[in-house]
Backbone as a printed PyTorch tensor [residue, N CA C, xyz], in Angstrom:
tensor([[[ 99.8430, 100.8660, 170.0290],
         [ 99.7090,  99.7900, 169.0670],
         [101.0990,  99.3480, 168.6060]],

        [[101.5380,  97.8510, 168.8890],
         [102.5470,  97.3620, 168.3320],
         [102.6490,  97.1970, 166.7660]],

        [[104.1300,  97.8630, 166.4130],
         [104.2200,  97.7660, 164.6420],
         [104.4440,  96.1250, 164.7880]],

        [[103.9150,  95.3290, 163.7630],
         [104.4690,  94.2750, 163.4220],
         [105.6260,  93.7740, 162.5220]],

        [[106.6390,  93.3730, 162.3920],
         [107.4810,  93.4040, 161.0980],
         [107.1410,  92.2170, 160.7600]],

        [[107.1070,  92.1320, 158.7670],
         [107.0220,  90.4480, 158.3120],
         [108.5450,  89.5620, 158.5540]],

        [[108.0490,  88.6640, 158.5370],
         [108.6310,  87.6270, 158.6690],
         [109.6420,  87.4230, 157.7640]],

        [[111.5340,  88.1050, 157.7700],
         [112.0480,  88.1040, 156.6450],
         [113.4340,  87.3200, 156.6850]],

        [[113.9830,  86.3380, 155.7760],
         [114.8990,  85.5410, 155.6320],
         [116.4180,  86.6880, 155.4970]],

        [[117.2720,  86.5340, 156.2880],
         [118.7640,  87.2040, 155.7350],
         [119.9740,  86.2140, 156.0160]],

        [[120.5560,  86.6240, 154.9640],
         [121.6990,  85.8850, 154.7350],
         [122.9090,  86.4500, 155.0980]],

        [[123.6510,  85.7670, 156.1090],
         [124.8060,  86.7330, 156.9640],
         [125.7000,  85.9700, 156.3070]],

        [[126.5620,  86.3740, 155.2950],
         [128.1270,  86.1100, 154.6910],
         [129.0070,  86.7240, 154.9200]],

        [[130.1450,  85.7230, 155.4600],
         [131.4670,  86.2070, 155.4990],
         [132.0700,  87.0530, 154.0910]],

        [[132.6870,  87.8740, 153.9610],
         [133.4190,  88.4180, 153.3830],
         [134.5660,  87.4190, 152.6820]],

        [[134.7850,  87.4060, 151.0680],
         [135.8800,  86.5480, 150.6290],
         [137.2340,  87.1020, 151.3940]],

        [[137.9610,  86.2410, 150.9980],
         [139.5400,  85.8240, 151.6710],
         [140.1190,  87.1680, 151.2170]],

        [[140.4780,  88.0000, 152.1930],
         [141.5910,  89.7620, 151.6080],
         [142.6460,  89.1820, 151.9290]],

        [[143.6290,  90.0770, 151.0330],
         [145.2410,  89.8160, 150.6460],
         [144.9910,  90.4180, 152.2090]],

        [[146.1340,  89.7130, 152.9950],
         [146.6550,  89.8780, 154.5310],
         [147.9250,  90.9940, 154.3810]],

        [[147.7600,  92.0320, 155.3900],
         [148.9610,  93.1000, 154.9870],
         [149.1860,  93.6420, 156.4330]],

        [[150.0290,  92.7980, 157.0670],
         [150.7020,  92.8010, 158.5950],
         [150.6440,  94.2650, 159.1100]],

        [[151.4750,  95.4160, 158.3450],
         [151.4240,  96.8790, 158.6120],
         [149.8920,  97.6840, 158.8680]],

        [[148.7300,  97.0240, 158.3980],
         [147.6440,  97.5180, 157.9970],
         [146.5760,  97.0080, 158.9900]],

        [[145.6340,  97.5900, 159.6370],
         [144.4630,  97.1400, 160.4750],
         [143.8580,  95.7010, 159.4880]],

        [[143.2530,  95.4590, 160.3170],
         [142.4210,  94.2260, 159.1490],
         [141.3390,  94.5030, 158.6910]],

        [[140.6580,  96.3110, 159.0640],
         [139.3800,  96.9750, 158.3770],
         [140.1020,  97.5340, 157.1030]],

        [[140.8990,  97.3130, 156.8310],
         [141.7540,  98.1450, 155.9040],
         [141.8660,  97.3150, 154.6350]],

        [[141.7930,  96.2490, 154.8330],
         [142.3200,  94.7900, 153.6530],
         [140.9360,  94.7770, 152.7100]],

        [[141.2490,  94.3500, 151.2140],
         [141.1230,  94.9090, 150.4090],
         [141.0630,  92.8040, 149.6810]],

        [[140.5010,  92.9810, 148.7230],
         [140.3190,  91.7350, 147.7870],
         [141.6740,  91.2870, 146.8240]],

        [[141.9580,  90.4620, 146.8530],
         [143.3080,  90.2420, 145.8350],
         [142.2880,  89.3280, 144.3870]],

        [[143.1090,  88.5170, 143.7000],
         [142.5600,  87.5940, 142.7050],
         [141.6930,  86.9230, 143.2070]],

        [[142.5510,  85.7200, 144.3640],
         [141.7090,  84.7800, 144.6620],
         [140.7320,  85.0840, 145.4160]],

        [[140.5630,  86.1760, 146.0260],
         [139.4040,  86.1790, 146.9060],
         [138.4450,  87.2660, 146.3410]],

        [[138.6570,  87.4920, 144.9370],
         [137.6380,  88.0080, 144.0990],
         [136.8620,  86.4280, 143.4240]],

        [[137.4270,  85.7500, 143.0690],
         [137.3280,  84.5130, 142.4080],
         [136.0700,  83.8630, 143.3000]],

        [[136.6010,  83.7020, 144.7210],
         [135.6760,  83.3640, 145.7510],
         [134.5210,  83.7740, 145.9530]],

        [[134.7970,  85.1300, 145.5910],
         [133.1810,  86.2150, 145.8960],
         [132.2260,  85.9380, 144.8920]],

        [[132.8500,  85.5210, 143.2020],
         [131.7310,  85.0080, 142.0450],
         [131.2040,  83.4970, 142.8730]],

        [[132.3980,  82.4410, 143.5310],
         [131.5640,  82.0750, 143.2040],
         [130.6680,  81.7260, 144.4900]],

        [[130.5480,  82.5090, 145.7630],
         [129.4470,  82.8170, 146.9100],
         [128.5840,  82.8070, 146.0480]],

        [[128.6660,  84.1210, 144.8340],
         [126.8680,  84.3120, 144.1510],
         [126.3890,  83.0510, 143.8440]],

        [[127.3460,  81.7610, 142.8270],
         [126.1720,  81.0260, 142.6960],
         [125.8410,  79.8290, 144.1920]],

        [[126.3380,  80.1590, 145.0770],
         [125.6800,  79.5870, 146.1320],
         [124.9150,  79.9890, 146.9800]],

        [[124.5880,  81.6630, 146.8690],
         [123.8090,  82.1780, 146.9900],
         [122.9710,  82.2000, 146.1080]],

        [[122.4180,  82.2080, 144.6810],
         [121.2760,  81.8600, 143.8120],
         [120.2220,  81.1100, 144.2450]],

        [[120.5740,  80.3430, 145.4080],
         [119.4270,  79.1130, 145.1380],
         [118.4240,  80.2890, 146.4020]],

        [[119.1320,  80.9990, 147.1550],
         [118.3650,  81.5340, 148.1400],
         [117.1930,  83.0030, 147.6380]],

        [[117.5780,  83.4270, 146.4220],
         [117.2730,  84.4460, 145.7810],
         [117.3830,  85.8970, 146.8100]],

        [[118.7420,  86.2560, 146.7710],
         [118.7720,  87.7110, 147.8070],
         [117.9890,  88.5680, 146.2850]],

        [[117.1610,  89.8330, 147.1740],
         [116.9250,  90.7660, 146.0500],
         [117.6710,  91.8030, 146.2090]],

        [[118.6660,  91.7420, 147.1250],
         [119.9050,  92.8930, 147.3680],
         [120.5970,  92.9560, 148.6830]],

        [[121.8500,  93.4740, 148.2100],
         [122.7580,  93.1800, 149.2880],
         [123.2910,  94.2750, 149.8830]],

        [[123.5670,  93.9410, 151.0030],
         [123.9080,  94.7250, 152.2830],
         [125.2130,  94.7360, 152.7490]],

        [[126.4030,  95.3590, 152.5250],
         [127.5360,  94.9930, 152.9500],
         [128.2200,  95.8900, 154.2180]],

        [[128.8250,  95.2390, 155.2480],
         [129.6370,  96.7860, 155.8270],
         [130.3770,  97.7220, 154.9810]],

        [[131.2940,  98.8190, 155.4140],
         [131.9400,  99.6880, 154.6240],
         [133.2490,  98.8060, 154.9260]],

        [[133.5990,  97.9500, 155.5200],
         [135.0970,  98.0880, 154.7620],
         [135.3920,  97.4010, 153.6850]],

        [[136.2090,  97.5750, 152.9430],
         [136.8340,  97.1790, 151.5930],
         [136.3170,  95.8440, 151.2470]],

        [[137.0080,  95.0890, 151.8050],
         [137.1630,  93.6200, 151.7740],
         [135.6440,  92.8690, 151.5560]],

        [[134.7320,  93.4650, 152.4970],
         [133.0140,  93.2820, 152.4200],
         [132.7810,  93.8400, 151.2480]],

        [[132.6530,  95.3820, 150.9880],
         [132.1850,  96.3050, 150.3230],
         [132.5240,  95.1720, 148.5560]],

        [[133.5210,  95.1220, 148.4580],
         [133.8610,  94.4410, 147.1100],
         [133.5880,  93.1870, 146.7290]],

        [[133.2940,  92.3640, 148.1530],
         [132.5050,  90.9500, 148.0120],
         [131.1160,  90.9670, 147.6380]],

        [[130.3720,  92.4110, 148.2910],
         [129.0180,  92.3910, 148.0460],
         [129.0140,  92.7850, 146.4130]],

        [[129.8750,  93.8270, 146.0610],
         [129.9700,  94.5500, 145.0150],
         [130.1940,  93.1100, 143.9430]],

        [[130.8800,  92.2230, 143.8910],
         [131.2500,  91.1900, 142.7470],
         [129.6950,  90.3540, 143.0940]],

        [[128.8960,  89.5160, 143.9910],
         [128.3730,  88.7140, 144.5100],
         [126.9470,  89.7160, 143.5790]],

        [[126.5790,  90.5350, 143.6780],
         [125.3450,  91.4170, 143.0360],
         [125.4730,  91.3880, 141.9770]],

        [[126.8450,  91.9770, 141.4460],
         [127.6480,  91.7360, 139.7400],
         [126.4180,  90.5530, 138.8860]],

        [[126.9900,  89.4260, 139.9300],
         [126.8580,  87.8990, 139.4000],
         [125.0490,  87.7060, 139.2930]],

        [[124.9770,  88.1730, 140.3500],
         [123.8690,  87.9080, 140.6080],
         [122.3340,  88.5200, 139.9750]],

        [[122.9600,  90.0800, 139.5620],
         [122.3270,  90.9620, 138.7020],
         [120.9520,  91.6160, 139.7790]],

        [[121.6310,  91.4810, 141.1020],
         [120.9140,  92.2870, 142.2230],
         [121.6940,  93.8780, 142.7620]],

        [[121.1520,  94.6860, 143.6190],
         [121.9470,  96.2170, 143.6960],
         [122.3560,  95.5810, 145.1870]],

        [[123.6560,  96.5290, 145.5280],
         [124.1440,  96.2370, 146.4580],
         [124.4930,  97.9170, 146.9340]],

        [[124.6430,  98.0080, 148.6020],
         [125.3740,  99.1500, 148.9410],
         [125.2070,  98.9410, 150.4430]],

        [[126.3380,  99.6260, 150.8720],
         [126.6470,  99.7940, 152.3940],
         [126.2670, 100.0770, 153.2350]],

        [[126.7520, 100.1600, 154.7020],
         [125.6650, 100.5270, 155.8130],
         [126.8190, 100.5660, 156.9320]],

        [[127.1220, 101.7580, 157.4170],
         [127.3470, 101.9650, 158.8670],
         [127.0350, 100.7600, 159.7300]],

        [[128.3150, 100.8050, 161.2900],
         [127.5330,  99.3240, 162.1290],
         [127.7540,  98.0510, 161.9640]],

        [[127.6780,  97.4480, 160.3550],
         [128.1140,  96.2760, 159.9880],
         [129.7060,  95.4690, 159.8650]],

        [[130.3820,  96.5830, 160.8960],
         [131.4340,  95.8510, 160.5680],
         [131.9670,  95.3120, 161.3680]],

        [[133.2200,  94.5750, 161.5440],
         [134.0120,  93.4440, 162.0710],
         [134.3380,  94.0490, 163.7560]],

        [[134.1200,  93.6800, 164.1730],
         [134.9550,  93.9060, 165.6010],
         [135.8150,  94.2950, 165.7180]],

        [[136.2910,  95.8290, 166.0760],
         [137.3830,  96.2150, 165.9420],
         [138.9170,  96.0650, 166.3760]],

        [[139.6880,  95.4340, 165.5170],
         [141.2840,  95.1060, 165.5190],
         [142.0060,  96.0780, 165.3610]],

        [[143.1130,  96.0330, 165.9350],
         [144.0360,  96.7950, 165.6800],
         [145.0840,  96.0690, 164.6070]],

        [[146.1020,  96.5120, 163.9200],
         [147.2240,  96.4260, 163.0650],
         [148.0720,  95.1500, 164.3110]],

        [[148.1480,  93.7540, 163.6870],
         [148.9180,  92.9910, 164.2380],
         [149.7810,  92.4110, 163.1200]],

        [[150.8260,  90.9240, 163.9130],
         [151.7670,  90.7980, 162.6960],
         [151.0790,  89.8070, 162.5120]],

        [[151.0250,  88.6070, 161.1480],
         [150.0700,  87.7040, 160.9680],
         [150.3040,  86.7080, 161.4720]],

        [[149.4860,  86.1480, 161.4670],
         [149.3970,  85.0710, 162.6350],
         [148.9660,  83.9910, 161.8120]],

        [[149.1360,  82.8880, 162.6520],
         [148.6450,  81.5270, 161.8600],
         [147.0270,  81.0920, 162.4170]],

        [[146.5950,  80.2760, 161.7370],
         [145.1880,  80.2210, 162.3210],
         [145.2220,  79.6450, 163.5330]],

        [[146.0520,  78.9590, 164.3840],
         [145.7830,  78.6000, 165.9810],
         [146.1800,  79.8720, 166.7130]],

        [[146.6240,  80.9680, 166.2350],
         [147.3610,  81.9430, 167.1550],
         [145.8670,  82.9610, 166.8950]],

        [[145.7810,  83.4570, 166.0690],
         [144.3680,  84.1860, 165.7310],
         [143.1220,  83.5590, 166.6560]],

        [[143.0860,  81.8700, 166.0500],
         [141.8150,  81.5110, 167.1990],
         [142.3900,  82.1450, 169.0700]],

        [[143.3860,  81.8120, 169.0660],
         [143.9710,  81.8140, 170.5930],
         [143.6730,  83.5400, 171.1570]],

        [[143.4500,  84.5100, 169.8410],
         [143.3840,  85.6900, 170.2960],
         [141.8160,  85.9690, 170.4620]],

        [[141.2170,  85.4850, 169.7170],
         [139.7560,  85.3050, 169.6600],
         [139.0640,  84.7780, 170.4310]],

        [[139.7670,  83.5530, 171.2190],
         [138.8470,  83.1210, 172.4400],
         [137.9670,  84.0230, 172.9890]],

        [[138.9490,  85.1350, 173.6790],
         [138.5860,  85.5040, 175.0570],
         [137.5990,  86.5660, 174.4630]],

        [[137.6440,  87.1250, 173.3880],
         [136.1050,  87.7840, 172.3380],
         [134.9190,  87.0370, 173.0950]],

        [[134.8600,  86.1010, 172.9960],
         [133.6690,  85.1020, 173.6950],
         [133.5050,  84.5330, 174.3780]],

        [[134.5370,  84.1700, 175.1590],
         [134.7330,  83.6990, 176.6980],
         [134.6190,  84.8540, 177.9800]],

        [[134.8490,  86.0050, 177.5750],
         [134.5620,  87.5210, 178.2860],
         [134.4020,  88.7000, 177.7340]],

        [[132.8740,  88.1800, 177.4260],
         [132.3440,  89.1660, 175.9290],
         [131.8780,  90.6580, 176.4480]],

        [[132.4760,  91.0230, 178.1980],
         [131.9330,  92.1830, 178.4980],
         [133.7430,  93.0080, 178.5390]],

        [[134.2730,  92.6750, 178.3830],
         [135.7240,  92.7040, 178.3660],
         [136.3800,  92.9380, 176.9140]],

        [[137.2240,  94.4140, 177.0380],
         [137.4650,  95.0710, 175.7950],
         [139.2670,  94.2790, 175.8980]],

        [[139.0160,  93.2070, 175.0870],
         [140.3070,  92.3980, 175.2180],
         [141.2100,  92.4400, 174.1530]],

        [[140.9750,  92.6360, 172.9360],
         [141.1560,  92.9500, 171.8160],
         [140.7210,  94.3510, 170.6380]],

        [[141.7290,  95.4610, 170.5800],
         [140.6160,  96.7820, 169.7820],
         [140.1050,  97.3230, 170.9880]],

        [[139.0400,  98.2740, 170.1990],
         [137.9820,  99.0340, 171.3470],
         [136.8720,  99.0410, 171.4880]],

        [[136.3400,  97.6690, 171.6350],
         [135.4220,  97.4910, 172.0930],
         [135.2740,  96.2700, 172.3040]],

        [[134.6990,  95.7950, 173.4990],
         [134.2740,  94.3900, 174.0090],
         [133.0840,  93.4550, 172.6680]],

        [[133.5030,  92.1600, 173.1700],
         [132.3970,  91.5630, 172.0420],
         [131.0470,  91.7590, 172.0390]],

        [[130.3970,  92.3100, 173.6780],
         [129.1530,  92.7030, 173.9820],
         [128.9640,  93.9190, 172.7410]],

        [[129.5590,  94.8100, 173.2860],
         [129.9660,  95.9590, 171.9090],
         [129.1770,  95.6770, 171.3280]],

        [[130.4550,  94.8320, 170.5050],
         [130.1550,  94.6410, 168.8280],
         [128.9840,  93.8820, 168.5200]],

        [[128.5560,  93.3440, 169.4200],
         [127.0720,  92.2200, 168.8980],
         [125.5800,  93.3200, 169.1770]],

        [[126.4000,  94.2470, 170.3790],
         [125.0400,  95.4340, 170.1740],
         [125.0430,  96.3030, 168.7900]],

        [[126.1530,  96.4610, 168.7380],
         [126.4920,  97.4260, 167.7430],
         [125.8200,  97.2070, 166.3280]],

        [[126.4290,  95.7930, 166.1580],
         [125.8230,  94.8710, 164.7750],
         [124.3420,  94.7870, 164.6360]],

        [[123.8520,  93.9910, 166.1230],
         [122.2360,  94.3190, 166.0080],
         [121.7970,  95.2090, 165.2310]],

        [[122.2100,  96.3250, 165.9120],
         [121.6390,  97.9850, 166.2400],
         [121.4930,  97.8730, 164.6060]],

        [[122.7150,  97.3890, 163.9170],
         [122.7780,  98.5170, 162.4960],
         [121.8900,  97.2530, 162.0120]],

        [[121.3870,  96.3160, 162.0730],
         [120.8990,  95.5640, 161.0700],
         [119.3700,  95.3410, 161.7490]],

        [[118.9590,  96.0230, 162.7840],
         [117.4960,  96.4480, 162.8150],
         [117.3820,  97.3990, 162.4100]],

        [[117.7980,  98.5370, 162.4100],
         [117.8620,  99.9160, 161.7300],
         [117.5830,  99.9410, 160.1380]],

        [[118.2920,  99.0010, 159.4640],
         [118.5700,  98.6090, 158.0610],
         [117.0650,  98.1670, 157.6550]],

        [[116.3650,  97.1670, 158.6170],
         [115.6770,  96.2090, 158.5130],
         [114.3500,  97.2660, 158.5850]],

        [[114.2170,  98.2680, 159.6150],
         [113.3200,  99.2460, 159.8220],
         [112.4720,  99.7190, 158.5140]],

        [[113.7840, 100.2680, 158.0430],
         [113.4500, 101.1310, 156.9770],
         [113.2440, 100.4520, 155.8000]],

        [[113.1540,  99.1060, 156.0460],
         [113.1240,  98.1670, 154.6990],
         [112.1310,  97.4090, 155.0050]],

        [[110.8690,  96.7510, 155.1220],
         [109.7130,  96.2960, 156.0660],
         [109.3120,  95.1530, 154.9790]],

        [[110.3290,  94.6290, 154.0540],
         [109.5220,  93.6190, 153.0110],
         [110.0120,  92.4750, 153.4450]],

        [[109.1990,  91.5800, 152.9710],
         [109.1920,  90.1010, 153.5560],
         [110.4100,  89.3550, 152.5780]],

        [[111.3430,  90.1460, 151.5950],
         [111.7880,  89.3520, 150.5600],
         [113.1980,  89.4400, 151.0520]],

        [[113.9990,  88.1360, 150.7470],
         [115.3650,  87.4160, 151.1270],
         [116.1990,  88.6010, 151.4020]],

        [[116.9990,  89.3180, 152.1140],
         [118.3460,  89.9040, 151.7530],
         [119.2590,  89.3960, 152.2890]],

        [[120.3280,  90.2610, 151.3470],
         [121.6120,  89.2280, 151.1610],
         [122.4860,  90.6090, 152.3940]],

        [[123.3420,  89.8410, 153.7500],
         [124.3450,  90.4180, 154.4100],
         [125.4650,  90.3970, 154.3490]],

        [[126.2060,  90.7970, 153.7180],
         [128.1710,  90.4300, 153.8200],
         [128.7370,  91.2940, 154.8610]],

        [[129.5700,  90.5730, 155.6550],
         [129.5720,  91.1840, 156.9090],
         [131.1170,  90.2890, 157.5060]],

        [[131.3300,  90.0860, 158.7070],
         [132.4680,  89.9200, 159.0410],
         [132.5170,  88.4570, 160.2280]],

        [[133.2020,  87.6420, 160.0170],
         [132.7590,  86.0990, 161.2030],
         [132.7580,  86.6760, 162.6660]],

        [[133.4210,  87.4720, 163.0970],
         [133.5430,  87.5540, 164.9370],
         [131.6030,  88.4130, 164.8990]],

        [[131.4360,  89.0380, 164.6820],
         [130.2710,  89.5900, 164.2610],
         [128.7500,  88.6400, 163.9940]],

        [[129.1440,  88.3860, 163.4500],
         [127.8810,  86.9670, 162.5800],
         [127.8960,  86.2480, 163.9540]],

        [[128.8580,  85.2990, 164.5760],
         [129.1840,  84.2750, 165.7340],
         [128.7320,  85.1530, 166.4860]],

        [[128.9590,  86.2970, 166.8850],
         [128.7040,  87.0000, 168.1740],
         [126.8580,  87.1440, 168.3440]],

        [[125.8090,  88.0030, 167.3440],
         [125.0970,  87.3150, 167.0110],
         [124.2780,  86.8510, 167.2460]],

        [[124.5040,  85.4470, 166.4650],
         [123.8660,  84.1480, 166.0860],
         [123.9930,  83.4780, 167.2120]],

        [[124.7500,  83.4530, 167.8690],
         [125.1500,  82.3670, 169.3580],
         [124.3830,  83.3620, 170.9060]],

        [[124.1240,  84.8660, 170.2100],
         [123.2800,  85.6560, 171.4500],
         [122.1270,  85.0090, 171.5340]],

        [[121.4940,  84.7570, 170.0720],
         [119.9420,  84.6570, 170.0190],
         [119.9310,  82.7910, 169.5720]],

        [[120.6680,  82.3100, 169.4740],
         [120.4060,  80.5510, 169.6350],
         [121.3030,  79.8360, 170.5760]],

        [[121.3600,  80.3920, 171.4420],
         [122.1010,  79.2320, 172.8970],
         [123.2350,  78.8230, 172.1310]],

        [[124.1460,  79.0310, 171.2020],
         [125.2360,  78.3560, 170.6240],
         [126.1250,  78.9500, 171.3450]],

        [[127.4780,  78.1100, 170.9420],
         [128.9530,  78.3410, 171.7110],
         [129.7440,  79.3630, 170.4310]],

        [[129.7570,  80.9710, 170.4900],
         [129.8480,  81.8190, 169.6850],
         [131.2750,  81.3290, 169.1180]],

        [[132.3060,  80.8580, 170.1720],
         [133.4520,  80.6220, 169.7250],
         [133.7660,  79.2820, 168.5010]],

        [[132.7510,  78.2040, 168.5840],
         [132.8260,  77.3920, 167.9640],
         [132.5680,  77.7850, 166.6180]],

        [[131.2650,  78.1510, 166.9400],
         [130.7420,  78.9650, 165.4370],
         [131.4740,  79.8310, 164.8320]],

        [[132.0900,  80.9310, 165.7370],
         [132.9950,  81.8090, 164.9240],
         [134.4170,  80.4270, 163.8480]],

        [[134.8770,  79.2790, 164.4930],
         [135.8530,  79.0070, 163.7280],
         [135.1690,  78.2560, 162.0030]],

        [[133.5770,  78.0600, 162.7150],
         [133.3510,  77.5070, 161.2230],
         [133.0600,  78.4920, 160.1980]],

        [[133.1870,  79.7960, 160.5870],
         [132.3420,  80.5350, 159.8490],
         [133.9000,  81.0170, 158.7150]],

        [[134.1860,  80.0760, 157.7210],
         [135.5700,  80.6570, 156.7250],
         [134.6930,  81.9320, 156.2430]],

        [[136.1010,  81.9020, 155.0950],
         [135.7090,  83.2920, 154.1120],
         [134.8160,  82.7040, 153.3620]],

        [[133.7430,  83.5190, 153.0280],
         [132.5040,  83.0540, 152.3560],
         [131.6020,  81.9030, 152.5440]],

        [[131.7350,  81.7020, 153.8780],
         [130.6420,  80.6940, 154.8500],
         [129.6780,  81.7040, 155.0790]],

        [[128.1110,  81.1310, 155.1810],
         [127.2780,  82.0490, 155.6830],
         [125.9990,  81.1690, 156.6620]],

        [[125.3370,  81.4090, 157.3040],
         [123.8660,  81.2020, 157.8010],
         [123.2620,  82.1010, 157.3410]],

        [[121.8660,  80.9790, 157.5760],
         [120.2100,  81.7760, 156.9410],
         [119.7600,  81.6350, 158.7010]],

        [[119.1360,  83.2930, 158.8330],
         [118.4060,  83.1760, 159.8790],
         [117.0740,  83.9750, 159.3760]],

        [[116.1010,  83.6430, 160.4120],
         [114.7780,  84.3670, 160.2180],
         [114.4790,  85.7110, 160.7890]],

        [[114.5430,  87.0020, 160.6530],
         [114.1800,  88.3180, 161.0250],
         [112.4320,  88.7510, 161.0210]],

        [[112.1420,  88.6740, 162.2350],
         [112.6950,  89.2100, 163.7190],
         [113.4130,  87.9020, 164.9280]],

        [[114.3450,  88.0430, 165.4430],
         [114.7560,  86.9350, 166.0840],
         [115.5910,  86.5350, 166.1050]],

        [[116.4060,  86.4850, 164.5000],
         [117.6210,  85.8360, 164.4220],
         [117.9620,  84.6750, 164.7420]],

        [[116.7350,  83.7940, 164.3210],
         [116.7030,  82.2270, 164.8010],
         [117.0660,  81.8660, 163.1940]],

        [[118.2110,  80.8430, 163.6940],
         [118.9360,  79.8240, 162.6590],
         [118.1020,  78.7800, 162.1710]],

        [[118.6080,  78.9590, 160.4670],
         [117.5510,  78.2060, 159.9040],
         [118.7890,  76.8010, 159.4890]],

        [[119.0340,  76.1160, 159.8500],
         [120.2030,  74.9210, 159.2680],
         [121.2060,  75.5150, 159.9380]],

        [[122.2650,  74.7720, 159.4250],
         [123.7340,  75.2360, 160.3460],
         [124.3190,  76.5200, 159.0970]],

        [[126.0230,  76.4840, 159.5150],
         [126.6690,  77.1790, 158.4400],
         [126.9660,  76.5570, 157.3920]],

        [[126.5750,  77.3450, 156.3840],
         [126.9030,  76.7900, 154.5340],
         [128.7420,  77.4700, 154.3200]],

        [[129.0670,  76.2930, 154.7040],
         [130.6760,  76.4680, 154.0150],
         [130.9570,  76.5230, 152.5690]],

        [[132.2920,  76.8400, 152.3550],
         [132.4690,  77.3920, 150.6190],
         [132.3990,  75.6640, 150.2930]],

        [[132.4440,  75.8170, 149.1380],
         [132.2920,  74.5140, 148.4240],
         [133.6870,  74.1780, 147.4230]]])
């Protein structure tokens, strides 16, 4: 006998803007002012969707976006193995055409460990994995809220809707998100950019 799961709305958000620290991996980066500022105000653009709690990866930068975004919101938040960014190594910073330029090939040869250690196939199994797992043990039909990482979200969202992961990954800023429907991961509208 097949289990059925209900039919449940999640909200995959980028993580606000972390202070950039060249010496340091980019799982390592951490929230400054402004990209605490950013994370209040995701919550009220998240309000209209009503998350009843949020889901963040463990690194910092997520962990403290979900942590301010629940604050606001007066929902519980906590972490989860799996959910995080595609793994980078410690580079020097880059400008945003040099970053996209490193990111291509993430999605142009997503079986290919081109960047870090692990290929983008990897990381989009990986991500699945932890957010059916999450989803398992949680079987209610009501909104939750994901803060999570853009190469991740794009990787994804573009497996399960014919999209061009790379395009999507550049719209997806800090604190851009899509609504998709669980089971499926079919996109409900495009990406909600910051405002």
């Amino acid at each position: 006998m097949m289990i059925r799961h209900p039919t449940r709305t999640l909200i995959l958000a980028k993580h606000a803007m972390p202070e950039l620290v060249a010496a340091m991996p980019p799982r390592d980066w951490r929230l400054g002012p402004d990209g605490e500022a950013q994370a209040r105000a995701l919550a009220l653009r998240l309000r209209e969707h009503s998350p009843v709690a949020l889901v963040s990866s463990e690194e910092p930068k997520a962990q403290r976006t979900a942590e301010l975004v629940g604050a606001e919101l007066g929902v519980p938040f906590s972490t989860r193995a799996g959910l995080e960014e595609f793994d980078r190594p410690a580079l020097p910073l880059l400008t945003s055409n040099e970053h996209a330029r490193l990111n291509a090939p993430i999605f142009t040869q997503p079986t290919r460990r081109v960047l870090g250690r692990e290929s983008g196939a990897e990381a989009a199994r990986r991500f699945e994995a932890a957010l059916a797992a999450l989803l398992e043990t949680e079987r209610s039909s009501e909104t939750l809220g994901i803060i999570s990482h853009g190469t991740v979200i794009a990787l994804l969202i573009a497996a399960h809707n014919r999209l061009d992961g790379f395009e999507l990954w550049k719209e997806l800023s800090c604190t851009a998100f899509v609504v998709v429907t669980y089971p499926g991961f079919g996109l409900v509208g495009g990406v909600r950019a910051p405002r």
